[in-house]
VEXFI-174530 format. One record per residue (C-alpha): x, y, z; residue in one letter. Coordinates in nm, 2 decimals. Example, Ala and Ser with C-alpha at 12.3 -4.5 7.8 and 13.67 -1.06 7.14 Angstrom:
! VEXFI-174530
       px       py       pz   res
     1.23    -0.45     0.78     a
     1.37    -0.11     0.71     s
//
This chain:
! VEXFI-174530
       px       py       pz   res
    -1.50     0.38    -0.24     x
    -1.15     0.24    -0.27     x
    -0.98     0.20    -0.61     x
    -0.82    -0.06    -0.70     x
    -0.45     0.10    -0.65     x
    -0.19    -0.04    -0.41     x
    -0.09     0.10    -0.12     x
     0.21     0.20     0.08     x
     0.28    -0.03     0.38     x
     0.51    -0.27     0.56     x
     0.35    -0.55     0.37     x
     0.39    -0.34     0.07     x
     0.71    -0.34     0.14     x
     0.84    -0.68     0.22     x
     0.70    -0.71    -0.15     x
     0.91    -0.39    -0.24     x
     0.60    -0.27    -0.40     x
     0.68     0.09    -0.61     x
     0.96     0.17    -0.32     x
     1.28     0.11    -0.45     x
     1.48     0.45    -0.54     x
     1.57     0.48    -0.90     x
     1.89     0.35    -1.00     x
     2.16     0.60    -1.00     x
     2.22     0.70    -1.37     x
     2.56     0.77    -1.55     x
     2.75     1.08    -1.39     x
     2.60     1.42    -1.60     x
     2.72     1.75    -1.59     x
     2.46     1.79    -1.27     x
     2.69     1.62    -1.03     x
     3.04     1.76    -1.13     x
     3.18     2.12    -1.02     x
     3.20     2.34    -1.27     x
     3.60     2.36    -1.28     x
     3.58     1.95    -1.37     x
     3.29     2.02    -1.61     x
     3.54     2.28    -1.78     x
     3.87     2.07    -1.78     x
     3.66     1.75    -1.91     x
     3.52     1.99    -2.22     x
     3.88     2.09    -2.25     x
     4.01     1.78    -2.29     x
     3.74     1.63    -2.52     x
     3.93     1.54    -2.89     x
     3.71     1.54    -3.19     x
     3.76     1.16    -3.21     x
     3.58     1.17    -2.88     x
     3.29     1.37    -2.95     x
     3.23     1.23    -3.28     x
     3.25     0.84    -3.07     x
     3.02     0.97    -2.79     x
     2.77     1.12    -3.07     x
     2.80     0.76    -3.30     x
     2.72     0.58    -2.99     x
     2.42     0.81    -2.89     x
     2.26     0.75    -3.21     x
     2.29     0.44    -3.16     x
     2.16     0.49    -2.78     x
     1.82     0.62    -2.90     x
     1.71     0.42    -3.21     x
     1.75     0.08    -2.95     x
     1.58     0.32    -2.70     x
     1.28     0.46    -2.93     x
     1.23     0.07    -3.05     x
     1.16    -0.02    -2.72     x
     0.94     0.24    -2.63     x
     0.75     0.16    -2.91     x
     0.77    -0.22    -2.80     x
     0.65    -0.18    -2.46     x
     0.38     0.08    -2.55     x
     0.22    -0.15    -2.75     x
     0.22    -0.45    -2.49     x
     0.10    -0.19    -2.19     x
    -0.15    -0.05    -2.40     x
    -0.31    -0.42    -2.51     x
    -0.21    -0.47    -2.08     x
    -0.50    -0.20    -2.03     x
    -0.73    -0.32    -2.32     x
    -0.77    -0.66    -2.16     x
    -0.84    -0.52    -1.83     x
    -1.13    -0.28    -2.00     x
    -1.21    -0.61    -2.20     x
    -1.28    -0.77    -1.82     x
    -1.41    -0.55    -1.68     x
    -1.69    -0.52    -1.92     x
    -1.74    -0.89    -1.93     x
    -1.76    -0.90    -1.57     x
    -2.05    -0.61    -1.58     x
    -2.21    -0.88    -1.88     x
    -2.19    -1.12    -1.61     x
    -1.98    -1.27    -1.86     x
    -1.73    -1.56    -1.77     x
    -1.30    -1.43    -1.76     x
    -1.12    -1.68    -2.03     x
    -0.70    -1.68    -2.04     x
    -0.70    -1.51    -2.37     x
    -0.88    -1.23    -2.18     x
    -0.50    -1.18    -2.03     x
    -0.21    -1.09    -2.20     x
    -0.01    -1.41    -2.15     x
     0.32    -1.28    -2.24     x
     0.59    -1.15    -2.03     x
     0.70    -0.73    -2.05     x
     0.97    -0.63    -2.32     x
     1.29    -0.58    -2.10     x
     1.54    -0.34    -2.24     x
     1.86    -0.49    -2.36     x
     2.06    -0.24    -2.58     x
     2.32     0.01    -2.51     x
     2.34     0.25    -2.21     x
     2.34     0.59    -2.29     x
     2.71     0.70    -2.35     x
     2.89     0.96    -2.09     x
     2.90     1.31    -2.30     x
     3.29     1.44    -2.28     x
     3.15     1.78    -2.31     x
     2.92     1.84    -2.01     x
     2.72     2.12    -2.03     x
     2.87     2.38    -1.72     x
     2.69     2.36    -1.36     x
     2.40     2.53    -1.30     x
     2.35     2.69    -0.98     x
     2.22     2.47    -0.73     x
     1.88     2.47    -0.70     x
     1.68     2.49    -0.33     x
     1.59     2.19    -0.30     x
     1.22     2.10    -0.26     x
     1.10     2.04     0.09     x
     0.97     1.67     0.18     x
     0.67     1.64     0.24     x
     0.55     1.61     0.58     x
     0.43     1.29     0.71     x
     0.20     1.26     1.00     x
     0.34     1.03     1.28     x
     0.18     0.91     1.59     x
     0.26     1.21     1.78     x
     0.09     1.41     1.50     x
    -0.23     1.20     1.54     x
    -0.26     1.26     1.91     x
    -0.19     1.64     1.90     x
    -0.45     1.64     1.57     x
    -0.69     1.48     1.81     x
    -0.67     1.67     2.07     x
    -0.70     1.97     1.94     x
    -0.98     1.94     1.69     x
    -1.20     1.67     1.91     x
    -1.03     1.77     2.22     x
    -0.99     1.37     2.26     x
    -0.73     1.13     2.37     x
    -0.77     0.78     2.22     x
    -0.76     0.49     2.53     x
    -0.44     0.30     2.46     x
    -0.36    -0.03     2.58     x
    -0.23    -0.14     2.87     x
     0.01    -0.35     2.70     x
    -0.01    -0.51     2.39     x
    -0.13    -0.84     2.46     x
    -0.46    -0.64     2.57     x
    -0.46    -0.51     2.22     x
    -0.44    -0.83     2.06     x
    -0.67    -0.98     2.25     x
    -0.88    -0.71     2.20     x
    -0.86    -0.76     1.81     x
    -0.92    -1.10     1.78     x
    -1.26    -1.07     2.01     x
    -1.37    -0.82     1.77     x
    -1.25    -0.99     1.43     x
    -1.38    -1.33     1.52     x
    -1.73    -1.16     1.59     x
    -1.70    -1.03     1.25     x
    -1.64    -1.40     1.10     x
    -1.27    -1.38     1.03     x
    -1.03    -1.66     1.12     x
    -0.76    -1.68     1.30     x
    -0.54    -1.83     1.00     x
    -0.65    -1.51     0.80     x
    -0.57    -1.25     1.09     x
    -0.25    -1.41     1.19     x
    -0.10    -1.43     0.85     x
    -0.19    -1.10     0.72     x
    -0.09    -0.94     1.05     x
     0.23    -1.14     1.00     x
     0.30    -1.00     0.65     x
     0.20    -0.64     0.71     x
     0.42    -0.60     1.04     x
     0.70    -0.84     0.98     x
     0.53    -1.09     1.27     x
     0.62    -0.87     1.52     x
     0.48    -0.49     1.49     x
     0.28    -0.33     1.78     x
    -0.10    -0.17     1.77     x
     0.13     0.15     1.68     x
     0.37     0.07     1.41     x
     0.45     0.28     1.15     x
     0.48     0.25     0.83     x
     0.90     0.30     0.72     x
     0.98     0.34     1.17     x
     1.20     0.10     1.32     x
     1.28     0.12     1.66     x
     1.56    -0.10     1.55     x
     1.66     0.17     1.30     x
     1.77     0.53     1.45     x
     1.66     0.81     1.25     x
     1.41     0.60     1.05     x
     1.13     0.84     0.87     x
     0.79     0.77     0.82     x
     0.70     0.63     0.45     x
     0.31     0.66     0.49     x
     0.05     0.70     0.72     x
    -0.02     0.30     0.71     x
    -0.01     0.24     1.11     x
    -0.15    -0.06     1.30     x
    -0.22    -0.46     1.27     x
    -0.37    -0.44     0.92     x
    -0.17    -0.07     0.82     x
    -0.44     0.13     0.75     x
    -0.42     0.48     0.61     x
    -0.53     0.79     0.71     x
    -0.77     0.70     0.37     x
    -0.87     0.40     0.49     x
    -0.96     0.54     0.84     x
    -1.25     0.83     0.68     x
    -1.36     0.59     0.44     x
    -1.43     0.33     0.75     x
    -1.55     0.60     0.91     x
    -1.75     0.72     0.68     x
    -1.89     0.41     0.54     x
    -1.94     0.18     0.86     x
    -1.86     0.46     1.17     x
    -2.28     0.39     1.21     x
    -2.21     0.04     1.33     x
    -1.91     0.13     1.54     x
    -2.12     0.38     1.77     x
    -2.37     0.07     1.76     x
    -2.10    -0.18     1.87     x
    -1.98     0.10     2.14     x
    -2.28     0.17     2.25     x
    -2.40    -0.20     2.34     x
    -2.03    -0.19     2.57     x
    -2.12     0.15     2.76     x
    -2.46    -0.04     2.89     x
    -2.24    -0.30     3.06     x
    -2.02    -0.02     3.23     x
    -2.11     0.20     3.51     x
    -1.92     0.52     3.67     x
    -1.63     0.65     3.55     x
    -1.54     0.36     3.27     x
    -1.92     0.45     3.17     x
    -1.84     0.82     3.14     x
    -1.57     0.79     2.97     x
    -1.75     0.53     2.66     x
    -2.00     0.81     2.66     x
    -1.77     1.07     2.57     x
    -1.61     0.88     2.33     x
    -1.90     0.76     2.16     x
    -2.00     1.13     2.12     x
    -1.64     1.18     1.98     x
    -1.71     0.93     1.74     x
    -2.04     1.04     1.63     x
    -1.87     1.36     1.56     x
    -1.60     1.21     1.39     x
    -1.84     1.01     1.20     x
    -2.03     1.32     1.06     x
    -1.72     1.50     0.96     x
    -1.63     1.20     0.72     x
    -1.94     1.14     0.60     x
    -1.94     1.59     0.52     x
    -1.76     1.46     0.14     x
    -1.87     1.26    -0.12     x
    -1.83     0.90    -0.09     x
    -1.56     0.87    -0.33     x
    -1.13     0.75    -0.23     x
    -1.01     1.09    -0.36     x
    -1.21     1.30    -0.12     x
    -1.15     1.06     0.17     x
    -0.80     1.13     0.05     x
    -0.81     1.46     0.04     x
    -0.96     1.51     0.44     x
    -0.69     1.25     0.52     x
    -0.45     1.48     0.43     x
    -0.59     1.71     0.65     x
    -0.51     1.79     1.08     x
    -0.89     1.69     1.12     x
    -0.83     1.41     0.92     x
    -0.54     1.27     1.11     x
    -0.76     1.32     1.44     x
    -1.01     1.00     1.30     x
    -0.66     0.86     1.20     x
    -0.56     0.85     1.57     x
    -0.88     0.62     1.64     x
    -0.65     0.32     1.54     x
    -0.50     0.33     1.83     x
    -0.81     0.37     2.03     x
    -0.85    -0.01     2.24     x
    -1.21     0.00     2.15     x
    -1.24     0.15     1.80     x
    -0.87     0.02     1.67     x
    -0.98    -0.35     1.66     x
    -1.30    -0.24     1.42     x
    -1.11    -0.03     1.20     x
    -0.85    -0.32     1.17     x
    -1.13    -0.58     1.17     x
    -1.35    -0.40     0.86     x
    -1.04    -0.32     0.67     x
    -1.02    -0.68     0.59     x
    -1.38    -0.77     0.61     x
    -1.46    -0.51     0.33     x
    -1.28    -0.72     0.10     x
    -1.47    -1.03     0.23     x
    -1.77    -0.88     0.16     x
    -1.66    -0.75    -0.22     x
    -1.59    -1.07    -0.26     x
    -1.89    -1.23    -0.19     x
    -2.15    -0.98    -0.30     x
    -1.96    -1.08    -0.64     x
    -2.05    -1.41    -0.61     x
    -1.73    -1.60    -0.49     x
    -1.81    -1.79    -0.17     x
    -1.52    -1.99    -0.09     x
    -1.33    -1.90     0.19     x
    -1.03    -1.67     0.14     x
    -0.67    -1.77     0.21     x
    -0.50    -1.54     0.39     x
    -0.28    -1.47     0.10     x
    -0.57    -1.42    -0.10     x
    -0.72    -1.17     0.14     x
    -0.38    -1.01     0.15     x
    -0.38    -0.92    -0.24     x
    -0.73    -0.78    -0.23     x
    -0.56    -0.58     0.14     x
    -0.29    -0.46    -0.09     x
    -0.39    -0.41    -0.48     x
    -0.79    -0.30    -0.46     x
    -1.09    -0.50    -0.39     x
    -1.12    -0.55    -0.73     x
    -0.79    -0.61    -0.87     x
    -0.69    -0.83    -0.62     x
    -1.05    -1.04    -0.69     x
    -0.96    -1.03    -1.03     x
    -0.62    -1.33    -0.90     x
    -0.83    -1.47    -0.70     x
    -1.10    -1.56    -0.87     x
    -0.88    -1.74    -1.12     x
    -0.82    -2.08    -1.13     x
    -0.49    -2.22    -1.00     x
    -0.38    -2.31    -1.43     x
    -0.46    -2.01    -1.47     x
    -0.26    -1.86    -1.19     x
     0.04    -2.02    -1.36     x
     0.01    -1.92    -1.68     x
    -0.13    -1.53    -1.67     x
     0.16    -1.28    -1.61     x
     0.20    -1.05    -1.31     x
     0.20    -0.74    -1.52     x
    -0.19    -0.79    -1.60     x
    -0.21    -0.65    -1.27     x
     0.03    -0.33    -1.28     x
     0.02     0.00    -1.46     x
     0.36     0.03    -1.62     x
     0.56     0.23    -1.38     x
     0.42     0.02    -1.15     x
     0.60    -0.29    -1.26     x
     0.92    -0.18    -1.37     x
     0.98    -0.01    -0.98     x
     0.90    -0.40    -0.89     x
     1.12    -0.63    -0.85     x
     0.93    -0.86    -0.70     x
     0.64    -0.89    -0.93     x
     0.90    -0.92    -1.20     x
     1.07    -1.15    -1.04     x
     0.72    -1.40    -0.95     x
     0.58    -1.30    -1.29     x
     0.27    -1.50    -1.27     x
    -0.01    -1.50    -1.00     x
     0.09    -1.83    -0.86     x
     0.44    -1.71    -0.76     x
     0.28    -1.41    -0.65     x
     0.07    -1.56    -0.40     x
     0.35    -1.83    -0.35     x
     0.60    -1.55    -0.18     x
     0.31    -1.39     0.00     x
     0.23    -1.71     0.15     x
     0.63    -1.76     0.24     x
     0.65    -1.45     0.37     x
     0.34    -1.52     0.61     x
     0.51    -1.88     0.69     x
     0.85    -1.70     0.82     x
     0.72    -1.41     0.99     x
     0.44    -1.64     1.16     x
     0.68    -1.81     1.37     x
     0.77    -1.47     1.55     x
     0.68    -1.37     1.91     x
     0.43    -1.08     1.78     x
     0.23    -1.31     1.55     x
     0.25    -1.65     1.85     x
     0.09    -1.36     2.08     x
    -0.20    -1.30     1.86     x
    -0.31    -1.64     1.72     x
    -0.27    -1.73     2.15     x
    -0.56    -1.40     2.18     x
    -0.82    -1.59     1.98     x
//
């Protein structure tokens, strides 16, 4: 099952959720060639040192009171959310004093001075190698060699989209909620094939994540669908092959074998996010990822991505309809964390802070959540962003397909 983490994404990052680099730090001994490293400890007077070592002091008793600041307010951050979570298991209603209602502790003391006597250079070091991230091309090769399979792609991408919306609609969702979280996870305009971090737009763009598609699912999401609802899928293939005949009927049948196959192999781990994780990572695992771009079984992994969280939410007892905003914080933060805002009422949204939501390191690589620091500015810029991006050609074409 899916924790309630957030995930890497187009939509994650119009929210700049845990992607922006670290800011650069004050120039160290790292960055300088050893020759300037040497003339700068030269040229360091006693008056200098004995400045740079008052300031420092100075530099880490602000520093260690904030620590100790913060730590406290995280650590009552994560008591709440225990104290929640077990009223919620108590069947217990969620007060605001079962938030923490105030805003973080933001460092506001001095920088850490410049030392005039740099340590030398070390040796450069061989730098680690990036990690590999599986695009497109990956999934197909993945595919083909392990299922010896070639997803069906679309003719265009109208025939996608109209694909999508036959199958969401089926599944109950409306066109307000697919539009507008297609809108904010693709910019309003992203094909059946987007990538998350690619830009055509953008030479020499790299990959970010494995998010692809409507809804930017990731390889994780693609064996845990599998795994978990890959039984109806072969059912809702199945009831198309008895419509078709010849070759288009051939072909459904060896892709619902495929499928079958692929459905056993992520169902062969425990039910749990870190094992469909884990396979994700995998070649095999990126040959189930390529089924979102299959035109049959694309639209039902898109389709249950969102409708898991509909059905979270209403096995836990909320049966108002989502907004698509709403639906877009359970798509983004967890089922249950992104419950957690929505089941709140709309005072409530205004007064309980952002961070309630966030581990730490989390919310300080943020800016946006620190910047709409309550759940109703949260959910305000979400529905902006879906408002802007709405209005372009990619979204028009898909709210025209239902």
């Amino acid at each position: 099952m899916r924790p309630d983490a957030i995930r890497y994404g187009p939509g994650y990052l119009a929210l700049a959720l845990l992607l922006i680099a670290p800011q650069a730090g004050a120039t160290d001994a790292a960055t300088l060639p050893a020759t300037t490293a040497g003339a700068m400890a030269q040229a360091a007077s006693p008056q200098a040192i004995a400045e740079y070592r008052r300031k420092l002091r100075e530099y880490q008793e602000a520093r260690a009171a904030f620590e100790q600041e913060a730590s406290a307010y995280w650590n009552s951050i994560a008591e709440k959310r225990r104290g929640r979570n077990a009223k919620r298991r108590d069947r217990q209603a969620i007060a605001l004093d079962d938030y923490v209602l105030t805003q973080p502790p933001v460092y506001a003391g001095p920088k850490r001075p410049v030392d005039p006597q740099p340590s030398p250079s070390e040796p450069d070091e061989t730098p680690r190698p990036r990690k590999h991230i599986p695009v497109v091309a990956d999934l197909l090769k993945a595919a083909l060699e392990h299922f010896q399979f070639t997803p069906q792609r679309p003719a265009d991408e109208v025939e996608f989209k109209r694909a999508y919306a036959r199958v969401a609609s089926a599944a109950g969702l409306t066109r307000e909620q697919a539009v507008r979280v297609y809108s904010f996870e693709t910019g309003g305009n992203g094909n059946h094939d987007m990538q998350s971090g690619l830009s055509a737009s953008r030479p020499g763009s790299r990959a970010i994540s494995t998010a692809i598609g409507y809804n930017q699912l990731l390889t994780t999401n693609s064996v845990e669908l599998l795994a978990e609802q890959g039984h109806e899928f072969v059912h809702a293939l199945t009831e198309k092959a008895v419509r078709l005949s010849g070759a288009p009927r051939q072909a459904m049948d060896r892709k619902i074998a495929v499928l079958k196959r692929m459905v056993a192999y992520a169902r062969s781990v425990p039910d749990e996010w870190a094992q469909h994780e884990k396979l994700g990572d995998t070649p095999q695992g990126w040959a189930l990822h390529a089924m979102v771009l299959d035109i049959d079984v694309g639209p039902l992994l898109q389709t249950h991505k969102l409708l898991t969280s509909v059905i979270f939410a209403r096995a836990k007892g909320y049966t108002r309809a989502l907004s698509a905003a709403e639906l877009e914080m359970m798509n983004l933060t967890g089922d249950g964390t992104g419950l957690d805002m929505v089941t709140m009422p709309q005072p409530m949204r205004e007064q309980v802070p952002t961070s309630n939501f966030f581990q730490r390191g989390g919310y300080e690589r943020n800016p946006v959540a620190i910047r709409n620091n309550t759940v109703a500015k949260l959910l305000e810029v979400t529905d902006r962003r879906m408002d802007s991006n709405g209005n372009l050609p990619g979204a028009k074409d898909l709210a025209a397909a239902f």
